[in-house]
N, C-alpha and C positions, 0 to 999 in steps of 0.2 A: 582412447578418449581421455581426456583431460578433466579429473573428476571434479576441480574446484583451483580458483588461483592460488597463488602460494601465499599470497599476503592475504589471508581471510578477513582479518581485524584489521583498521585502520584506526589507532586510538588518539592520533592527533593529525591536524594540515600542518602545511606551513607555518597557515597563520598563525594556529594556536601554538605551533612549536615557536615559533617567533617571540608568541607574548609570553610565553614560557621564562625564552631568556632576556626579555628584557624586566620582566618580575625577578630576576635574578640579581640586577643592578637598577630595579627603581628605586629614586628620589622621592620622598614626602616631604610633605609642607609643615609637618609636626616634628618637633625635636624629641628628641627621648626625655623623659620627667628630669626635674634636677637631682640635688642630693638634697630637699625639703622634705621632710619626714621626722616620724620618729617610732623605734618600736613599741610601743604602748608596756605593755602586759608580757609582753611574750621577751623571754631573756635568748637571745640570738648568740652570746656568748662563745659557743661554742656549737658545729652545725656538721651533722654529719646523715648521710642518704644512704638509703641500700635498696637495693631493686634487682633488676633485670637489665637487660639492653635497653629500653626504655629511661632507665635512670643512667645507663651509662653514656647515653649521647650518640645510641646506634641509629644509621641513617643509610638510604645505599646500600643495604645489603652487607653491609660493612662497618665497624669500629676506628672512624678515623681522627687524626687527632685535629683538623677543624671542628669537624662535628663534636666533639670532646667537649672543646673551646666553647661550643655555644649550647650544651647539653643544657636542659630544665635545671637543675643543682647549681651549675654553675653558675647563669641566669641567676639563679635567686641568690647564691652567695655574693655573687658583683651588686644585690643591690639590698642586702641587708648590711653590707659592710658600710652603706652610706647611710645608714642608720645607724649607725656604733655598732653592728654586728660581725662577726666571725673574718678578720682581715685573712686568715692564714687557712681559705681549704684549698686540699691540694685536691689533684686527680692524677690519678697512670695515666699522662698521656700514653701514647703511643710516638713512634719515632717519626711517620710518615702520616702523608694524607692520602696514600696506596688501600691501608684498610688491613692489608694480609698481615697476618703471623706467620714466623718461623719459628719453628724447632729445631735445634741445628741447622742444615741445610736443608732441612725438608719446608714447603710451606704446606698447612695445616689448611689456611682458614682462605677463603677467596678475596680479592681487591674486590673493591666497591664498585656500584652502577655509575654510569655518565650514560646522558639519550647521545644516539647515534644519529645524527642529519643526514648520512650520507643515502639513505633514499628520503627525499621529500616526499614521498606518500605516504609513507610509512613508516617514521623515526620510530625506534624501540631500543629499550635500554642492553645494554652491552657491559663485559669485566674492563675495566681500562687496564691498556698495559703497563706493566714494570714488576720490578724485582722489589719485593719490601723489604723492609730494615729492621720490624720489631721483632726482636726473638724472647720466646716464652722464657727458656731456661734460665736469662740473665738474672733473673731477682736473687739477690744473695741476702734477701729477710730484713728486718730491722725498720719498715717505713710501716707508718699506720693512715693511710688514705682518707679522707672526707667524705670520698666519693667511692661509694663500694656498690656501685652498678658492676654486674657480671651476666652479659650476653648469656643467654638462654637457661639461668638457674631458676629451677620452682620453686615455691614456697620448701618442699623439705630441703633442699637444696643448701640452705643458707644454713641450716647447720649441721651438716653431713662431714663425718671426719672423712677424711683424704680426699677432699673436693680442693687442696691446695697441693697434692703430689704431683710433682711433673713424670712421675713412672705409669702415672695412671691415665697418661693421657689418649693413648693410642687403644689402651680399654673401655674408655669412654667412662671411667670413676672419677675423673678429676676434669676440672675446666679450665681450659690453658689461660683465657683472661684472670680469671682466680687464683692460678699456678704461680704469672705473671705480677700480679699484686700484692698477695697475700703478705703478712707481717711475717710469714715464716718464709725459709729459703725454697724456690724451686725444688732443690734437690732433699729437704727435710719436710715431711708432712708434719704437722702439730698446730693449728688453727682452723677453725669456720669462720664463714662472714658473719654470721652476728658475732662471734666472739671480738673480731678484730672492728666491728663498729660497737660494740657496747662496752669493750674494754678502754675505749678513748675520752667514757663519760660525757658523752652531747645532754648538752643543755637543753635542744631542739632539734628534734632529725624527722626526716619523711622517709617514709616506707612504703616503697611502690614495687608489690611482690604479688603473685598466683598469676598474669596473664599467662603464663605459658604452661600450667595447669589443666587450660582448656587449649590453646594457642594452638600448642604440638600437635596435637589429636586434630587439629579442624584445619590449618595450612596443609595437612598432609593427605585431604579428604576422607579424615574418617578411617583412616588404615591401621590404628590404633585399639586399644579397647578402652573403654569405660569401667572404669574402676572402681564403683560405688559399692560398697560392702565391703570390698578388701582393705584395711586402714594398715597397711602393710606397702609404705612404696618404697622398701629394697627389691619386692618382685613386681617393681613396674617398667612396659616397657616405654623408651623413649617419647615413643608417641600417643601414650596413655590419657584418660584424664583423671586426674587426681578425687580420689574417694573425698566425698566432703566434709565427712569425720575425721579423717588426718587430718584435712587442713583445716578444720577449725585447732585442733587442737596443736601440729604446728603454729599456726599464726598467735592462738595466744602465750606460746613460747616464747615466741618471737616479739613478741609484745612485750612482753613481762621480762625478758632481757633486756629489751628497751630503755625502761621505766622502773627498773631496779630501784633509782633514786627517783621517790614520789614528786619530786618537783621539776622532773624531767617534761618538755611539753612536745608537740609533737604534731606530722600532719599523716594520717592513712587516706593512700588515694585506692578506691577501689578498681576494679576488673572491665575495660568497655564489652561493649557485645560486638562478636568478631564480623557480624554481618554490616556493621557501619565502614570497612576499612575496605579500600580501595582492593585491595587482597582476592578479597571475594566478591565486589561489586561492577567489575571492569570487563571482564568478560562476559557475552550477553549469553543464555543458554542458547537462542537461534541465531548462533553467529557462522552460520554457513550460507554463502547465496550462490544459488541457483540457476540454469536455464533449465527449458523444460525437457530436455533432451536428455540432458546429464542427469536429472529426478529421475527420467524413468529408465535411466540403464539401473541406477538407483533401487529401484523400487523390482525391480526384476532380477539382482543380487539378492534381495531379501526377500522374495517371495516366499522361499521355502522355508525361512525361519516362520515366517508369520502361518503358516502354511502346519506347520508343526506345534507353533503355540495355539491355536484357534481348535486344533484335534485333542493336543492333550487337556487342554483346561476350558474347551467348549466355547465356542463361536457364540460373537456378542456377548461373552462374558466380560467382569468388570475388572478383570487384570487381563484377559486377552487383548482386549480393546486398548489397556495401559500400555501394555508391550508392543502393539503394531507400529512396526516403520513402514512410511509415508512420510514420501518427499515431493515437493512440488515446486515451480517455478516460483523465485521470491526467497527470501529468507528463509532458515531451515533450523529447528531445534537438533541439536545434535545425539549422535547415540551414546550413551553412555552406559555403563558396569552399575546393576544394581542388586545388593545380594540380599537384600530384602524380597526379592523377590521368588516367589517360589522354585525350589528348585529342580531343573529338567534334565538334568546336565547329563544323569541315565540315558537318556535318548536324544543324545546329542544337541541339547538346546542350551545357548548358554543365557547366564541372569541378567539382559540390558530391554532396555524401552531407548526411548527418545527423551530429553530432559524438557521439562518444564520452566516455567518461572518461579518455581518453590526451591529449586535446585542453586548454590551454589556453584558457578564454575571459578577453579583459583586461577591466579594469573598465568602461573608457567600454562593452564591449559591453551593459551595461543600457541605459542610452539611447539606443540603435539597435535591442534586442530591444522595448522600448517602443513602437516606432514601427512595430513589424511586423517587425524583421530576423527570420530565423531562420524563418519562418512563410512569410508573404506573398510574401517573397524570402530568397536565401540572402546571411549576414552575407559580409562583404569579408574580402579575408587580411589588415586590418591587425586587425581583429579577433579573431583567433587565434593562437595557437599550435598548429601539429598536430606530430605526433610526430616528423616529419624534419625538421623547425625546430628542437625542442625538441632534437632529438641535435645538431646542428651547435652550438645555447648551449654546451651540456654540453659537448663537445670541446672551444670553444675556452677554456671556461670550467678546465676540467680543464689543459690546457695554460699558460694565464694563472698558475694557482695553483701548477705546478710551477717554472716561471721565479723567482716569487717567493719560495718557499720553501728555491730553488737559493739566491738572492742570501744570503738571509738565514742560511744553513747556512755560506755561504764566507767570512762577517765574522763573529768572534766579537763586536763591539761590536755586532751588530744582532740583534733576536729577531721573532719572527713571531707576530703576532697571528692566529688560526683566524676570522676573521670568516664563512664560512661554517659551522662548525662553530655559531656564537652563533645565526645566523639557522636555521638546523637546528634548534635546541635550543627558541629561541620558537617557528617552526612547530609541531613535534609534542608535547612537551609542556608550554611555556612556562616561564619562569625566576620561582622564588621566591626573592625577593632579602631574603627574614629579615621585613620590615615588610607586604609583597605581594607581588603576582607580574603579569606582562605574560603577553600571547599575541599571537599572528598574527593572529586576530577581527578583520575588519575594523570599524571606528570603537569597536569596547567595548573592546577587547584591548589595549589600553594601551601597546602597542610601538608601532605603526605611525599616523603621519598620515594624512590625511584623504586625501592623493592614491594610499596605497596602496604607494609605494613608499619613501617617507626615515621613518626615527622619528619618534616625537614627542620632547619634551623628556626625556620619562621613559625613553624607549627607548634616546636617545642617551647617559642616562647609566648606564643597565647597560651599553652598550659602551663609556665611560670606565671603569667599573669593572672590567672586564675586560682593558682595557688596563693598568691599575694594577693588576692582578693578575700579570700578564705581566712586568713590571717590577721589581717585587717580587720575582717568582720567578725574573728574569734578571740583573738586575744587584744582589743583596742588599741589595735596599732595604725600607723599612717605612714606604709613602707612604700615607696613610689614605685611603679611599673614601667616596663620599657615598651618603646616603638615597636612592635613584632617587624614593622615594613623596613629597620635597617638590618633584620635578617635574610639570610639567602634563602632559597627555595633549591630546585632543581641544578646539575651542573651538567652541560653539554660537550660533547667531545669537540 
């Protein structure tokens, strides 16, 4: 018996796949601002970013150099320069619009997402193929970047010695984009990213760091620990979250390197909450349907689990009742691994319920509910998010954004960009930006790439324009903003 179809999820039609790509190459009626303006207050002189993937222009699952091209940093540097500001920043590109790194002959890192049409019920995004061209080991030192976004570094991250050795990349102490950039050689460790952006003395920099403090730990469901009390993250693991007493006292490091020179100005964007991103929003918890035939072969696999928890932990209780699978014709919550839950395992019971609507499911969970998860067997915790996962993000997440908010209160040259407040704002009811508008939808919605978690082009630039609004409104300037509608969204195979 055939326990469910193999395309569970259906996350776009035609149609919407359709309007997808023609949001790709729409036309507005609105031109992009001129070069009218001026920077008020705030000296643009000289402008340098540091962050994460988010600041490096990642998109698609991928580091590519379109996405690069139209990274938030860049965006804003194209349009301070038409204010007298900063004509000369660079960025590493990359060599292709592929995404992948090489390391010698080896590739490291994955090509990027493109949606697949090739079933119209079903489009879902796919690795495009080809061979890429950038290879890490090439940097022979000597360049000092504008643009010091580096894919998946945390707040310690940014001034961790040997986070530029290319020896350390296959141990996972060094990060091959970092390897790649750094003022020092591949093959010579001797720099950090703050050093190599506060060593270039910016006049005005934005510092967009700690998402993936909580990030790792919640994309991974939870498979990580929580790290609150230990302010020690040389013994953190990858998918940890960061103790919030390091990173206060990280970040004001990272501040205070910053701002070395008092008249240094600046923008801090804080942390969103990871439950607004497509990531964790797309996948529904009862995303299994049904006939009533296949429930009750269903329900007659699990009789004896339920059968066994209702003996051990007493019938009609209030975790036996939590734990019983029960499936019916119609829609189905899925099973899922929860280790909060008392443990049976003694007597052969393992720790899963069925998920709820407090549960997070991430995206990869479609292609493990495809294969049966959730049914046949119960999905794994990196699958999920459940609700005492989700409160440890949100504290540390909560925590993270007051440290930042602290810094940026105690410097009058520095303001605080609400980046949770923007991703809030595209979640629930997306932003009309005068020409259109973006949402959280995954692949139609016009904010978010293909992987679910970084923007697209177009997404990235309503958060330049929001930055540029910030600025504007803090240092009395009149810096123009661009058309987010002549950016791209999505790219289809």
């Amino acid at each position: 018996m055939m326990l469910m179809k193999n395309q569970i999820i259906k996350l776009l039609s035609v149609v919407t796949a359709c309007a997808a790509i023609a949001a790709c190459d729409a036309d507005f009626e609105n031109p992009v601002q001129g070069n009218a303006g001026n920077s008020g207050d705030a000296d643009l002189s000289k402008f340098v970013t540091i962050g994460d993937s988010l600041t490096a222009g990642y998109a698609d699952g991928a580091l590519y150099k379109s996405g690069q091209e139209d990274s938030y940093p860049a965006i804003l540097a194209q349009q301070f320069a038409k204010v007298g500001g900063d004509a000369n920043f660079t960025q590493p590109l990359v060599s292709d619009d592929l995404g992948g790194l090489l390391a010698g002959v080896i590739q490291i890192t994955d090509n990027r997402l493109v949606l697949n049409l090739t079933d119209p019920d079903s489009p879902s995004p796919e690795v495009v193929a080809g061979t890429p061209t950038t290879e890490v080991m090439s940097n022979l030192g000597g360049t000092y970047y504008s643009n010091l976004g580096v894919p998946g570094a945390k707040s310690f991250h940014l001034g961790a010695p040997g986070y530029d050795d290319g020896a350390g990349i296959l141990a996972g102490t060094a990060n091959p984009y970092f390897v790649r950039m750094a003022s020092s050689s591949a093959l010579t460790a001797g720099t950090t990213m703050i050093t190599d952006a506060a060593t270039q003395a910016p006049s005005f920099f934005v510092l967009w760091i700690g998402n993936n403090d909580v990030l790792s730990y919640a994309s991974t469901g939870g498979i990580g620990v929580d790290q609150q009390g230990n302010p020690d993250p040389s013994t953190y693991g990858s998918d940890d979250i960061t103790d919030p007493t390091a990173f206060a006292g990280v970040y004001a490091g990272l501040v205070g390197a910053l701002t070395a020179n008092p008249a240094t100005q600046g923008v801090l964007v804080n942390i969103p909450d990871v439950s607004t991103i497509p990531y964790f929003t797309t996948v529904p918890y009862n995303a299994v349907p049904l006939d009533q035939a296949t429930a009750d072969y269903l329900n007659g696999l699990y009789a004896p689990y339920n059968g066994g928890v209702a003996t051990a932990l007493g019938a009609g209780s209030a975790e036996t009742i939590k734990r019983t699978i029960n499936f019916t014709a119609g829609q189905n919550a899925v099973i899922i691994e929860d280790e909060y839950l008392t443990d049976l395992s003694g007597g052969g019971l393992p720790s899963m319920r069925q998920a709820t609507a407090d549960d997070l499911l991430v995206l990869t969970a479609k292609t493990e509910i495809g294969l049966g998860g959730g049914t046949a067997y119960a999905l794994g915790d990196n699958f999920v998010l459940i609700p005492e996962e989700k409160a440890l993000v949100a504290a540390a997440t909560s925590a993270f954004n007051a440290n930042i908010k602290a810094a940026a209160d105690a410097n009058p040259n520095l303001i605080l960009v609400d980046s949770s407040a923007i991703m809030q704002e595209i979640s629930t009811t997306g932003i009309d930006y005068g020409t259109g508008a973006i949402n959280a939808t995954y692949a139609t919605g016009g904010a978010f790439s293909l992987d679910g978690i970084h923007p697209t082009a177009r997404g990235y630039a309503v958060v330049a324009n929001r930055i540029i609004d910030a600025i504007n409104d803090g240092f009395n300037a009149s810096i123009p903003a661009v058309n987010p509608g002549d950016y791209s969204t999505i790219f289809v195979k």
